[in-house]
N, CA, C and O atoms as a printed pandas DataFrame, in Angstrom:
     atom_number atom_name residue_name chain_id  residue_number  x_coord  y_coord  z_coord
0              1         N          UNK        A               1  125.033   83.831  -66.512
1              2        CA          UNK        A               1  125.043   82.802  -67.529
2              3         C          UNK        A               1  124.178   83.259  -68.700
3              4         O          UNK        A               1  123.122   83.890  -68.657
4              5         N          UNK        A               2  124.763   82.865  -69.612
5              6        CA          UNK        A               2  123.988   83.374  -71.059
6              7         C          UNK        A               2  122.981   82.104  -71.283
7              8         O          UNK        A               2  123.570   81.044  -71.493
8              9         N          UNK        A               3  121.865   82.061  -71.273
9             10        CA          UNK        A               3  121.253   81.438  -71.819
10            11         C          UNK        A               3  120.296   81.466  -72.934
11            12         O          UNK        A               3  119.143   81.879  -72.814
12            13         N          UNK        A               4  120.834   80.990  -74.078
13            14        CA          UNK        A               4  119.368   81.225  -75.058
14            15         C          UNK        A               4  118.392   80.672  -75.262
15            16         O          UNK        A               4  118.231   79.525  -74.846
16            17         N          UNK        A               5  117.217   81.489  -76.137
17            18        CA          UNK        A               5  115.628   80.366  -75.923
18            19         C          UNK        A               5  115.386   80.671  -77.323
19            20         O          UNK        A               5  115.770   81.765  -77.734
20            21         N          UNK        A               6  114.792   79.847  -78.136
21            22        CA          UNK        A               6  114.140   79.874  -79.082
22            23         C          UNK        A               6  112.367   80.633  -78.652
23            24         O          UNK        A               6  111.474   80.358  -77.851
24            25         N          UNK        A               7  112.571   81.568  -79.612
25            26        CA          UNK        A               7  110.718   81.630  -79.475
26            27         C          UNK        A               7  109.714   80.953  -79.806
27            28         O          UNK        A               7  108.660   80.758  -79.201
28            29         N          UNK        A               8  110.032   80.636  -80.681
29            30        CA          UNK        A               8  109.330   79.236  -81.661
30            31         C          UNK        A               8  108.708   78.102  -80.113
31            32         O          UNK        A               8  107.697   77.938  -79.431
32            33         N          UNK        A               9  110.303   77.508  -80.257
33            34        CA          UNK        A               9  109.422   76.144  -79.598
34            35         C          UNK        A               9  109.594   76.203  -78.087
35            36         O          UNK        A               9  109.188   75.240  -77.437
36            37         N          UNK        A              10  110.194   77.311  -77.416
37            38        CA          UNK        A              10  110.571   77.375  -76.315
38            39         C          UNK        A              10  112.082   76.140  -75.590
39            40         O          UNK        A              10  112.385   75.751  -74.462
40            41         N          UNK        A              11  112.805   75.857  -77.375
41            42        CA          UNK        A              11  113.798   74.955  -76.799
42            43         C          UNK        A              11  115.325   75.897  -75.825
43            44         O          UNK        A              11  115.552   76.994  -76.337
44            45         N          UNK        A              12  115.889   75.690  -75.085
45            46        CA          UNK        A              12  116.871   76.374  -74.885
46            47         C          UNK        A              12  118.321   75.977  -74.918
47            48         O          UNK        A              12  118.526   74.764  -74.944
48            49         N          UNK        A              13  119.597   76.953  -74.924
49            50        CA          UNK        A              13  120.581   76.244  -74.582
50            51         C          UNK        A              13  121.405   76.622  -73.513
51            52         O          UNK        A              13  121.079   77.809  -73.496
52            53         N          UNK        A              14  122.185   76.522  -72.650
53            54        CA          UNK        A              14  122.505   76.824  -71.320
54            55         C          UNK        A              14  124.055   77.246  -71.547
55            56         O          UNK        A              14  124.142   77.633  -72.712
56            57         N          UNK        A              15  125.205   77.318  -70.952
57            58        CA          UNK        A              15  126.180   78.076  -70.819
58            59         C          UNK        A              15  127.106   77.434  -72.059
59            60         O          UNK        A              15  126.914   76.274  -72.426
60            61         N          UNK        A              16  128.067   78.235  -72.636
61            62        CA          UNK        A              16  128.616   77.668  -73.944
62            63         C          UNK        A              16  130.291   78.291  -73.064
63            64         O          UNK        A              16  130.300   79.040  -72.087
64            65         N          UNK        A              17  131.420   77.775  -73.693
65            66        CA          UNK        A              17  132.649   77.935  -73.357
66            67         C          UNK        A              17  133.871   78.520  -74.165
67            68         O          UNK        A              17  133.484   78.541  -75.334
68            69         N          UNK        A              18  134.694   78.830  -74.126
69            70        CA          UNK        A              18  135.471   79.519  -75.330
70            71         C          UNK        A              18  136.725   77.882  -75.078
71            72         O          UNK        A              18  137.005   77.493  -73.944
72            73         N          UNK        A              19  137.160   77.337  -76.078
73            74        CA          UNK        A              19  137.679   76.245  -75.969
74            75         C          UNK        A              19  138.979   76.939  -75.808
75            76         O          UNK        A              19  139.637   76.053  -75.263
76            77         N          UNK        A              20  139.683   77.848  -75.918
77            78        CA          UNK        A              20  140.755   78.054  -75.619
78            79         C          UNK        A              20  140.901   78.386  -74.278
79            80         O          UNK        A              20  141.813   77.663  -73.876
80            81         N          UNK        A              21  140.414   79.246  -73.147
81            82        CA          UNK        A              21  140.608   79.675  -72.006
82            83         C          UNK        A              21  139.762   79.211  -70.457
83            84         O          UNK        A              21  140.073   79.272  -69.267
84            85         N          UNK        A              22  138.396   78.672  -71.323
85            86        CA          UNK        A              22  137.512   77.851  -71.014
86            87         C          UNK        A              22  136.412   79.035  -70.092
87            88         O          UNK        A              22  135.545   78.812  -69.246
88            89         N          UNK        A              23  136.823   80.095  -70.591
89            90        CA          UNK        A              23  135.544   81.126  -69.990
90            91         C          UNK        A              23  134.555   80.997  -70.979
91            92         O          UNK        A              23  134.522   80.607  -72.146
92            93         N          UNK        A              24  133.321   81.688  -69.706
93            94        CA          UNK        A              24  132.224   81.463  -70.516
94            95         C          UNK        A              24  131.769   82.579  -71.666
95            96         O          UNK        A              24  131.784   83.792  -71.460
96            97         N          UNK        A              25  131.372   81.967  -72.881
97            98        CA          UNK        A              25  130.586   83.162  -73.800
98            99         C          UNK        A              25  129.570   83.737  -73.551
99           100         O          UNK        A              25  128.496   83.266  -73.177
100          101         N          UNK        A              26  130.051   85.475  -73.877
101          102        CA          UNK        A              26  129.196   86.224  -73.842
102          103         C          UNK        A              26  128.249   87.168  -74.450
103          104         O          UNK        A              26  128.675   88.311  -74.616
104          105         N          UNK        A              27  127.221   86.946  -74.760
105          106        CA          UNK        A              27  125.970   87.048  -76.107
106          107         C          UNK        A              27  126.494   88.454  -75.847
107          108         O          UNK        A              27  126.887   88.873  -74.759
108          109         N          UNK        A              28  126.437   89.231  -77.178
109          110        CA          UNK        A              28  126.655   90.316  -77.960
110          111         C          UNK        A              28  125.855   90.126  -79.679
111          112         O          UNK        A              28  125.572   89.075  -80.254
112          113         N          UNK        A              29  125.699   91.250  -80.050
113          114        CA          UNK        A              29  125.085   91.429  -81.172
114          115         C          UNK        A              29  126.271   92.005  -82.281
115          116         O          UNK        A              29  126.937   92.965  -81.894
116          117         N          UNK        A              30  126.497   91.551  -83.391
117          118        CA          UNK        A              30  127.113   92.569  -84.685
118          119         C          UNK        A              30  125.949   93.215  -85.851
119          120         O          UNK        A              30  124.753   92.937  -85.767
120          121         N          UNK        A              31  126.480   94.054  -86.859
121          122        CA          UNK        A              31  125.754   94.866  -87.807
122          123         C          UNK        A              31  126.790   94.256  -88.398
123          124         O          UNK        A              31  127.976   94.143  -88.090
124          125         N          UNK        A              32  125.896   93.738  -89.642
125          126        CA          UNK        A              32  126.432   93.505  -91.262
126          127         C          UNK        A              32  126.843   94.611  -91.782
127          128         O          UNK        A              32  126.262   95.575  -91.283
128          129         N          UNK        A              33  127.768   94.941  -92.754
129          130        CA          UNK        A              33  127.638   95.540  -93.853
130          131         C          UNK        A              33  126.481   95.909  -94.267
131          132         O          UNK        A              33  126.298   97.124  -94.189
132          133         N          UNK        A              34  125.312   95.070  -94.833
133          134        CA          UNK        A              34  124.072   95.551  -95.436
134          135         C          UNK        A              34  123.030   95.828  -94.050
135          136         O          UNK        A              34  121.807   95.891  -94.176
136          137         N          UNK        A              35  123.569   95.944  -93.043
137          138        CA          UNK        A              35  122.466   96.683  -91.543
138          139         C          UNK        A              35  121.781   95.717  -91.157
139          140         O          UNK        A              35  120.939   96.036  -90.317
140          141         N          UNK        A              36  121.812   94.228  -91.547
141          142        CA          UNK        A              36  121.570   93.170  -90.046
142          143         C          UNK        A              36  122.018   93.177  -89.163
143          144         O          UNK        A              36  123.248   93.212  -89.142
144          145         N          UNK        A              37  121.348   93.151  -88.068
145          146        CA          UNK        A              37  121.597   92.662  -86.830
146          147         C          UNK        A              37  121.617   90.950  -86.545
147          148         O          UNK        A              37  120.674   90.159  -86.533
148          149         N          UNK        A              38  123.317   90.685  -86.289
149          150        CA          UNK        A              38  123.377   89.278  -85.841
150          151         C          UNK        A              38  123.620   88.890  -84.290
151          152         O          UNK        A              38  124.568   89.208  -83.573
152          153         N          UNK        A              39  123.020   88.477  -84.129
153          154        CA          UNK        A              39  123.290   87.599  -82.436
154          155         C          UNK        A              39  124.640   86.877  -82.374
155          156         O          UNK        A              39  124.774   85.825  -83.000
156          157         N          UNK        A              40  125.317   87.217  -81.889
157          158        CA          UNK        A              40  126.970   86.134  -81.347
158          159         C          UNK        A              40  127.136   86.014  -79.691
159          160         O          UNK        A              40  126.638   86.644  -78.758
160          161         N          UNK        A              41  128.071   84.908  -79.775
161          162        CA          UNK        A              41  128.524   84.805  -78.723
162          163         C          UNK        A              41  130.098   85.320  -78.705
163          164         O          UNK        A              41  130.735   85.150  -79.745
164          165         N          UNK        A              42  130.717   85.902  -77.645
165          166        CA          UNK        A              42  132.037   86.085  -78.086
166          167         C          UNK        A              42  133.364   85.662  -76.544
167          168         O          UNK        A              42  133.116   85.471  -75.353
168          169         N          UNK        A              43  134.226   85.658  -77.022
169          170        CA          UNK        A              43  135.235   85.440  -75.623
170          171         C          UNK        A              43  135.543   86.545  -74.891
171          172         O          UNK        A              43  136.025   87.534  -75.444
172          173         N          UNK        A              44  135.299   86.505  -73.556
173          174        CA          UNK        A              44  135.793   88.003  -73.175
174          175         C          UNK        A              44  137.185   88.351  -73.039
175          176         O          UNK        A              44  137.739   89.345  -72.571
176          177         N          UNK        A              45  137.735   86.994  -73.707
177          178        CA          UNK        A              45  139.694   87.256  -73.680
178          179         C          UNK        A              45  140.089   87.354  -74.857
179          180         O          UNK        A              45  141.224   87.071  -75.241
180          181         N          UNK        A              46  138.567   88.047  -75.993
181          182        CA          UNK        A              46  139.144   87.993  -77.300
182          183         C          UNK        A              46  139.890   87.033  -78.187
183          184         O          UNK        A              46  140.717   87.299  -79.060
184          185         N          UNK        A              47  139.354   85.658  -77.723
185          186        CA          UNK        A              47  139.729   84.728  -78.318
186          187         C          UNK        A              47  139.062   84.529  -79.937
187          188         O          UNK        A              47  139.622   84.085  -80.940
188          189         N          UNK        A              48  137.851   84.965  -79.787
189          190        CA          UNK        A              48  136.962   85.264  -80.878
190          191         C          UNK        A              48  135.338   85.036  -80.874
191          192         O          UNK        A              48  134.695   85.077  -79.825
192          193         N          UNK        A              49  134.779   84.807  -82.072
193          194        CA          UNK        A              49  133.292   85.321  -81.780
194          195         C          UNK        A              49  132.664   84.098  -82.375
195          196         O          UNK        A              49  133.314   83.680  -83.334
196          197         N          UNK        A              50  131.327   83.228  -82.020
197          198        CA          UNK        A              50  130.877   82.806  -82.787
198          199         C          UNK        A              50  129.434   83.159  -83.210
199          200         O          UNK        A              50  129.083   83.971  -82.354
200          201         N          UNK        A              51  128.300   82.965  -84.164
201          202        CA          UNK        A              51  127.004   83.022  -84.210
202          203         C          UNK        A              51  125.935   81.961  -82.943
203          204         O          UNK        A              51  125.880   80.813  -82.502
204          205         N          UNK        A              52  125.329   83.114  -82.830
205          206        CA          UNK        A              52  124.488   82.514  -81.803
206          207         C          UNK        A              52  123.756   81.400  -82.197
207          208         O          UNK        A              52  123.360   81.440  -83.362
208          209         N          UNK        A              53  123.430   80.291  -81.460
209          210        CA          UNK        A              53  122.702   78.963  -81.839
210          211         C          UNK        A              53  121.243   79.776  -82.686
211          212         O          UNK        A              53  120.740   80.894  -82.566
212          213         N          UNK        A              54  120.918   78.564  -83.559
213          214        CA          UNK        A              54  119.746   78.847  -84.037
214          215         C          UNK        A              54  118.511   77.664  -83.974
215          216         O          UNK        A              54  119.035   76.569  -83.769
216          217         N          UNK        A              55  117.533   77.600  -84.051
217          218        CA          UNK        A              55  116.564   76.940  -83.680
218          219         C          UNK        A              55  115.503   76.831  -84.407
219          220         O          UNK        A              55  115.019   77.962  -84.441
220          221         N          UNK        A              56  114.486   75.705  -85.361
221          222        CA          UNK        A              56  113.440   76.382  -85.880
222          223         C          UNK        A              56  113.425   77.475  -86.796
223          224         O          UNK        A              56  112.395   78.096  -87.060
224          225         N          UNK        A              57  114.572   77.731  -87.299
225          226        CA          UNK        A              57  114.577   78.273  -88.659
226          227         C          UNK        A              57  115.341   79.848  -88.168
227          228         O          UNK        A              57  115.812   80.611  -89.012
228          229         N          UNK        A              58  115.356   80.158  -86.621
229          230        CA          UNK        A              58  115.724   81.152  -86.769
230          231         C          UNK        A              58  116.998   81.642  -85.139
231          232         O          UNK        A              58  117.049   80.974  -84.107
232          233         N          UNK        A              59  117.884   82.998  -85.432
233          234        CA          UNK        A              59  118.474   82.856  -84.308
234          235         C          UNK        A              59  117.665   82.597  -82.915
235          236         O          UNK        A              59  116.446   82.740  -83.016
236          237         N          UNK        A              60  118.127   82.265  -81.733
237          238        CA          UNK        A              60  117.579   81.796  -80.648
238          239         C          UNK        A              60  117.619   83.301  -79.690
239          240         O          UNK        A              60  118.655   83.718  -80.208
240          241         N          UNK        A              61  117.385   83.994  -79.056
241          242        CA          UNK        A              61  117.562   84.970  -78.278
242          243         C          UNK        A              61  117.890   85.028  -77.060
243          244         O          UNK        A              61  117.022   84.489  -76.373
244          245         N          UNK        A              62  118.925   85.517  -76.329
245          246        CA          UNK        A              62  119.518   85.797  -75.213
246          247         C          UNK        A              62  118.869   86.881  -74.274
247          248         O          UNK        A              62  118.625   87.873  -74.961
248          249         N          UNK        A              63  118.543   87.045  -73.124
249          250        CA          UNK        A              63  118.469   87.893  -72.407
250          251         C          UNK        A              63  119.259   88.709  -71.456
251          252         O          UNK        A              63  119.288   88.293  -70.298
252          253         N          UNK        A              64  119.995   89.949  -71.774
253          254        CA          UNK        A              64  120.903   90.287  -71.162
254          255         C          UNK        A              64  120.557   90.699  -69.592
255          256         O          UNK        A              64  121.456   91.077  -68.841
């Protein structure tokens, strides 16, 4: 289960779903164009990707 935590306040969020297939998302990272690193969640049936929750001003972090 992917779970993320904010560092900040120690809030978390617990398993997220892909609404089309109803598997669970799985935290992965992308590179911008300009060389950020973003946190996502994505479908593992390639349904697609979203941005990882954010919290307190900033992304929340996953532990793989």
């Amino acid at each position: 289960m992917s779970a993320y935590k904010c560092e900040v306040c120690g809030m978390s969020v617990g398993t997220m779903t892909c609404g089309t297939c109803d598997k669970e998302l799985e935290h992965s990272t992308i590179t911008t164009d300009d060389g950020e690193t973003v946190h996502v969640s994505t479908c593992p049936d390639g349904h697609g990707m979203i941005k990882s929750p954010m919290c307190c001003g900033q992304d929340m972090t996953c532990k793989v």
